[in-house]
C-alpha positions in Angstrom: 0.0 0.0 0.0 1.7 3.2 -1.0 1.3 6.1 1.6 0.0 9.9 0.3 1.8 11.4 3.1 4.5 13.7 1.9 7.8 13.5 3.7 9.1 16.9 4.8 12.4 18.0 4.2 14.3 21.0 3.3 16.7 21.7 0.2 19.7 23.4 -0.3 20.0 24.5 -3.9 22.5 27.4 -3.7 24.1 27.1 -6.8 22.2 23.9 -8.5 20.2 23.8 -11.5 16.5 24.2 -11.2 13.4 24.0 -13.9 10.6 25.7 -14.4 8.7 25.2 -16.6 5.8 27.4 -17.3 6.4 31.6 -16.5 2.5 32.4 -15.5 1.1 32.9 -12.5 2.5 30.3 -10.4 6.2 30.6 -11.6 5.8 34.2 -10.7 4.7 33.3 -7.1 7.3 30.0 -6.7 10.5 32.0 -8.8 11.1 34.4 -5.6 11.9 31.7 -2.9 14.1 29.7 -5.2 16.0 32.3 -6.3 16.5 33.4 -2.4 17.6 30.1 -1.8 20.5 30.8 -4.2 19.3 28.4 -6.9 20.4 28.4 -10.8 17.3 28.9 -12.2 16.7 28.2 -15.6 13.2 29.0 -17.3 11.3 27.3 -19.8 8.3 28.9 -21.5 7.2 31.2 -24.6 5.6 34.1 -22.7 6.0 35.4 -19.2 4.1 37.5 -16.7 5.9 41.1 -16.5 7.0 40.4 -13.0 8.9 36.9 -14.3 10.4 39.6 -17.1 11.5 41.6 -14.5 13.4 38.8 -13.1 15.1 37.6 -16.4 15.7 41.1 -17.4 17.5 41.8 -14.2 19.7 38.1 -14.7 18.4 36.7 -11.6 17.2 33.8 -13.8 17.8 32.4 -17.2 14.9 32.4 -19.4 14.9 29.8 -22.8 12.0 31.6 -24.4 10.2 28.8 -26.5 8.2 25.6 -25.3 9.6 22.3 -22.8 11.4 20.1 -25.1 12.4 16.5 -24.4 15.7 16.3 -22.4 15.1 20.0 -20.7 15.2 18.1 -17.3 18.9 16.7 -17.5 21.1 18.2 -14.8 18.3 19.2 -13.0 18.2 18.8 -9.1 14.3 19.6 -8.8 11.5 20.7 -11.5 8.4 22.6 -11.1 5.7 21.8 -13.7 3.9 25.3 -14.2 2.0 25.4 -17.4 -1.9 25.9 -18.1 -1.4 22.3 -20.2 -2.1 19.5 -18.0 -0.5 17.2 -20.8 2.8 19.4 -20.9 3.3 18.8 -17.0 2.5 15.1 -17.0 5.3 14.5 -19.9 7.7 17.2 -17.9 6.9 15.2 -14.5 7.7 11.8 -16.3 11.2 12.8 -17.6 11.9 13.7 -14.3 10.8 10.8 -12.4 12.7 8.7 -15.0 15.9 10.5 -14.6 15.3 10.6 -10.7 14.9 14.1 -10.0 11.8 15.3 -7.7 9.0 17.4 -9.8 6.3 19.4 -8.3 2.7 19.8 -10.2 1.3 23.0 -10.0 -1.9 21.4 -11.6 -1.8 18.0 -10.1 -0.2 17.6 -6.6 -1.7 13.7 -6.3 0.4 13.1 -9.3 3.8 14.6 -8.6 6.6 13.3 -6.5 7.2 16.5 -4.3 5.0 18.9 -2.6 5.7 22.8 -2.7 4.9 23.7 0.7 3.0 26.8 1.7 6.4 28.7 3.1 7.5 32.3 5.4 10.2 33.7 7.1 10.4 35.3 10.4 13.8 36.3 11.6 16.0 33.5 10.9 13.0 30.5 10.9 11.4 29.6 7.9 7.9 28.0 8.3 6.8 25.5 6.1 3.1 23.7 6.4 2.2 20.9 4.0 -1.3 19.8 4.2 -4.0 18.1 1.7 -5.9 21.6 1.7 -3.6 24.6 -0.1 -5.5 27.0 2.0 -5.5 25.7 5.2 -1.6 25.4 5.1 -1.3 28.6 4.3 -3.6 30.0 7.0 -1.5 27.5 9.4 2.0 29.4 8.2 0.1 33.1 8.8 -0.6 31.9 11.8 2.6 30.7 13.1 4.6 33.7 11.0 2.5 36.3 12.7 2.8 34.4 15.9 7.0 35.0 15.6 6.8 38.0 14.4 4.7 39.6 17.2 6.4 37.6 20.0 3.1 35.5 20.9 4.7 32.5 19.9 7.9 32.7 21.0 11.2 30.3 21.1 14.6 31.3 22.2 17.4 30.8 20.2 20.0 28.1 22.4 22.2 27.5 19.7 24.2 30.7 19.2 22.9 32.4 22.1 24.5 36.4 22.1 25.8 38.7 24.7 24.9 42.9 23.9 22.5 45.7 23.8 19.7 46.4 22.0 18.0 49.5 22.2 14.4 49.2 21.2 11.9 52.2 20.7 8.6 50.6 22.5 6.4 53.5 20.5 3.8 55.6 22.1 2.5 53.4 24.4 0.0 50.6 23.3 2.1 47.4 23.1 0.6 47.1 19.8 2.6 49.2 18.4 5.9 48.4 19.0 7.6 47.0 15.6 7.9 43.4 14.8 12.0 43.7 15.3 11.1 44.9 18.8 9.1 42.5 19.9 11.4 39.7 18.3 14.3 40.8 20.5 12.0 41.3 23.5 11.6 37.6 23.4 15.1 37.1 23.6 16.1 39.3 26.2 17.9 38.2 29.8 17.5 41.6 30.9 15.3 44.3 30.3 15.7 48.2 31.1 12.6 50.1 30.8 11.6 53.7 30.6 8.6 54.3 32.7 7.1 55.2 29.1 7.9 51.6 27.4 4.4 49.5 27.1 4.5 48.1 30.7 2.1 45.5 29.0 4.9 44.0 27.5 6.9 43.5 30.4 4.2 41.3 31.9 4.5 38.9 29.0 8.1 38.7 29.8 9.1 35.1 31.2 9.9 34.6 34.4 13.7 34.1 34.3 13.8 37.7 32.4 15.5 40.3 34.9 13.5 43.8 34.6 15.3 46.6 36.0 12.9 49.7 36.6 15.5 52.7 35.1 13.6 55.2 37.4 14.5 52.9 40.3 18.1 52.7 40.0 20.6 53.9 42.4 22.2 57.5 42.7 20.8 61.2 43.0 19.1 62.2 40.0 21.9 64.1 37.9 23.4 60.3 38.0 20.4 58.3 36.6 21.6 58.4 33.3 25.1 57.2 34.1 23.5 54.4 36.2 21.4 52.9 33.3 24.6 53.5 31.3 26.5 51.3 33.6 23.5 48.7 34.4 23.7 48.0 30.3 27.6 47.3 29.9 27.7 45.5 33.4 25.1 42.8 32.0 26.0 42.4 28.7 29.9 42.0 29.9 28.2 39.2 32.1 27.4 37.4 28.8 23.9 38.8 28.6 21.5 40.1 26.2 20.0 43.2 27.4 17.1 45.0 25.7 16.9 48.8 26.6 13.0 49.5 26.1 12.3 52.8 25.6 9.5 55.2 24.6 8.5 56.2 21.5 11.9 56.4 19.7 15.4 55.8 20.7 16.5 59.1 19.1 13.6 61.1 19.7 14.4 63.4 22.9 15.4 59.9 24.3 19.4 59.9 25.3 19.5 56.8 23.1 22.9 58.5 21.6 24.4 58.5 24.8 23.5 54.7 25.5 24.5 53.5 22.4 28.1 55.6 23.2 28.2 54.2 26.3 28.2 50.7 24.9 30.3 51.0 21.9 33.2 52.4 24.0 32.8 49.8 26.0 33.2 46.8 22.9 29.5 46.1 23.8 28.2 45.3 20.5 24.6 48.0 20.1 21.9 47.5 18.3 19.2 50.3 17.7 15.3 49.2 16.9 14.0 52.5 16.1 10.3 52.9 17.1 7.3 55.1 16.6 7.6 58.5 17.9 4.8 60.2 19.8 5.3 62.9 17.7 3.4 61.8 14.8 1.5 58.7 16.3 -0.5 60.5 19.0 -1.9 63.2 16.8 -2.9 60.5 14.4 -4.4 58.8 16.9 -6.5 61.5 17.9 -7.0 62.5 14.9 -4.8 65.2 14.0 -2.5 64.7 10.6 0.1 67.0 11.7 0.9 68.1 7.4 -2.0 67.8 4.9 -2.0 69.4 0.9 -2.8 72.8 1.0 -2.7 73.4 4.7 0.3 72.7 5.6 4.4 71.7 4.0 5.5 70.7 7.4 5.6 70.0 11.2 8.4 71.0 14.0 9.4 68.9 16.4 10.0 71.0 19.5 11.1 69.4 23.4 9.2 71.6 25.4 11.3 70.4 29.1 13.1 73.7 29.0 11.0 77.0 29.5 11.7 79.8 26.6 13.3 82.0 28.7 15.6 79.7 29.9 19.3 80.2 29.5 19.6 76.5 29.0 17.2 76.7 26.0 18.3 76.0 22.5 15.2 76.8 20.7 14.5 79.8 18.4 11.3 80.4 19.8 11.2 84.0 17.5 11.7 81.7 14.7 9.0 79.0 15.2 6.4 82.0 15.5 7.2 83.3 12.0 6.4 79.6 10.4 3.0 78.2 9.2 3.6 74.8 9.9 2.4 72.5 12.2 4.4 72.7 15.6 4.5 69.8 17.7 5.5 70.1 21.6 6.7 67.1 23.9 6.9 67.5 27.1 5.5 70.4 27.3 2.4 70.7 29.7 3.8 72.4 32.9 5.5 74.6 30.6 2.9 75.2 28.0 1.6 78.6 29.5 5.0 80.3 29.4 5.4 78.8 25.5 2.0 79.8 24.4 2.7 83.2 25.3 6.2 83.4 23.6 4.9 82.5 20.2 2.3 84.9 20.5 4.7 87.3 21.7 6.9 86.8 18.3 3.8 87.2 15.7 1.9 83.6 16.4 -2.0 84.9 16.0 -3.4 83.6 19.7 -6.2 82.3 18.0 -4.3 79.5 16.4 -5.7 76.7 17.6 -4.1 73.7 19.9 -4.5 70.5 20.7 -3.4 68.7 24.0 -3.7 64.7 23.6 -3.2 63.4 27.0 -2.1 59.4 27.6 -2.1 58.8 23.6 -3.0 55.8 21.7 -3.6 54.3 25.8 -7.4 53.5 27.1 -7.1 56.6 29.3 -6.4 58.9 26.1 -8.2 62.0 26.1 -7.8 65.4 23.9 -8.5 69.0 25.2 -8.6 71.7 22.6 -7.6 75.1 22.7 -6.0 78.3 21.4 -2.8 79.7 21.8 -4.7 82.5 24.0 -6.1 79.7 26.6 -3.9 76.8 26.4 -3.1 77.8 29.7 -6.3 77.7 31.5 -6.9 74.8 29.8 -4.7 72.8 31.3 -5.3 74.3 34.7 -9.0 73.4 33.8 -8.8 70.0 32.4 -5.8 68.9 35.3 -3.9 67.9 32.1 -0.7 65.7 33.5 2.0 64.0 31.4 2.4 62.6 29.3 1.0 64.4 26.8 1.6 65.7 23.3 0.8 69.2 22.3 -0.2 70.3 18.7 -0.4 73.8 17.4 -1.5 74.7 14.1 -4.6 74.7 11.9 -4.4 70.5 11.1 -6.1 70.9 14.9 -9.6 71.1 13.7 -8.8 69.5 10.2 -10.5 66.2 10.1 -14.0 67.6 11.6 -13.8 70.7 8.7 -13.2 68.3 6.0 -15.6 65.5 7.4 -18.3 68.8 7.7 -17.9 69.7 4.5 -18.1 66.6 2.9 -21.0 65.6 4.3 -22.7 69.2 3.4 -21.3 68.0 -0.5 -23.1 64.9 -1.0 -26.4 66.4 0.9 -26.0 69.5 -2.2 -25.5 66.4 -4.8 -28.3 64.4 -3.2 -30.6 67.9 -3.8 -29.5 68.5 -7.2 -30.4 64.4 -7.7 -33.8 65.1 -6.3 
């Protein structure tokens, strides 16, 4: 009794002759994996789909431009039959099986002697599913790919396991939206430094043997805090472990990531940095607030708003800002925002531009309070507006509710002019 299960195994083709036959629809889908996997490719088939012409053109591939001919399968270390002639593939997969060489059916898989499994690759894994059902293998390999990729299915690598730093941006503060490369190295961390910012969500998913240091909780006055997370990172990773620095929104982005990542490298730690999704752009979405938009707006400032303008510290040109039409954006600015407010207007900012003040962004507790540049003030006073919180000045404010207004008022004029 002969068995219809298919064995699974993996090939290494890296510099060994493959045929395809056939350049439609499924050669198109099938040519990109063997040609990652470093294999000769050599094509057989009159016409092509413009992305398979893409792939000759650019020499990844060779392409004999007429139809299979007897003997096309010599040399060959695997086949795929791809054509829309069932006849064609049946006489392709018999050459092969007579010389020995495993052929895949794109029209017949009962009839061929290997199985083209539904295939992905997260990280460094590749996931293959075979099944009788085309589609349920590939809803299998979504599952497990997304699985990796988000860090819900997670395995840690024991083979080449690494010693260093990697400093991750955790993004504005729902764990959904940290990136996939974050999460990926979350799940392979011994250690983990987080910013009281960084999704605290994700820390509970941490396992147990993972070491979480708080990095508002370490040692020395405050003037020192950054010198002790400095310290915390190259002590572990010099004790052979992989440390993940979680931080807000981005590394780079008013985060002293700079200084972490100097810290490291002058220490031989080896550094990686994962940037992530700055609150500068996310939590106006969120709320949304598109902080540029055609015809309104050609761009947006970034501005730290931890220093008051009249500070000598302060390297903002406040004077400047006033004078531009853009969008300005404001971190860390609420206890601040009074003494801000009034320095643009000061320097020619009309204080009836509008403002935005999006408290706890893209979190359950998020909340917006609109204002002016005239009562951002009392606002916050009113409102008891507390960090974090992201301030937005500029007309992109009240955007999305004009446009949504007018639009509306549109089709009700159409649906009159219908009547």
């Amino acid at each position: 009794m002969t068995s219809s299960a298919a064995y699974p195994v993996g090939l290494r083709l890296a510099g060994r002759r493959v045929l395809v036959v056939g350049g439609g629809a499924v050669a198109a889908r099938r040519l990109p994996a063997l040609l990652a996997a470093g294999a000769a490719v050599e094509l057989v088939a009159p016409a092509v789909t413009p992305a398979v012409q893409a792939m000759a053109d650019a020499g990844e591939l060779a392409w004999h431009r007429r139809p299979w001919a007897a003997g096309d399968t010599d040399g060959a270390w695997y086949v795929l039959a791809a054509t829309d002639d069932p006849a064609v593939n049946a006489a392709v997969a018999a050459e092969a099986e007579a010389a020995r060489v495993f052929c895949a059916r794109s029209d017949d898989a009962s009839a061929a002697t290997a199985w083209t499994p539904a295939t992905g690759r997260a990280d460094d894994v590749t996931v293959a599913v075979l099944s009788g059902d085309p589609r349920r293998s590939a809803a299998l390999r979504d599952a497990a790919l997304d699985g990796l990729r988000t860090g819900t299915l997670t395995a840690r690598h024991h083979r080449a396991h690494r010693a260093g730093v990697a400093l991750v941006g955790g993004g504005p503060g729902d764990p959904d939206l940290i990136t996939v490369r974050g999460r990926k190295l979350l799940a392979e961390a011994d250690v983990v430094v987080a910013d009281h910012l960084a999704p605290r969500e994700l820390l509970a998913e941490l396992p147990a043997h993972v070491e979480v240091v708080d990095a508002a909780k370490l040692p020395y006055g405050r003037a020192m805090a950054q010198e002790a997370i400095n310290a915390t990172l190259v002590d572990r990773a010099r004790a052979g472990k992989f440390v993940v620095r979680l931080k807000g929104g981005d590394p780079y982005v008013f985060g002293r990531g700079l200084e972490e990542v100097v810290a490291c490298t002058a220490a031989g730690i080896p550094v990686e940095v994962v940037p992530g999704i700055s609150s500068s752009v996310s939590v106006p979405a969120a709320a949304g607030i598109p902080v540029t938009h055609r015809g309104v707006t050609h761009e947006f400032t970034v501005v730290s708003g931890h220093v008051a303008p009249e500070d000598p510290r302060s390297l903002v040109d406040w004077e400047a800002l006033a004078r531009m039409r853009g969008t300005l954006v404001l971190l860390m600015a609420v206890e601040r925002l009074g003494a801000i407010a009034e320095t643009l207007v000061r320097h020619g900012r009309d204080p009836k531009t509008p403002v935005a003040i999006v408290q706890e962004g893209t979190l359950a507790a998020q909340r917006r309070v609109d204002a002016t540049l005239a009562t951002a003030a009392a606002a916050v006073t009113e409102h008891a507006v507390r960090p974090p919180a992201v301030v937005v000045v500029g007309p992109v404010t009240a955007l999305l509710d004009e446009l949504v207004a007018a639009a509306r008022e549109q089709g009700a004029v159409r649906g009159r002019e219908q009547d």
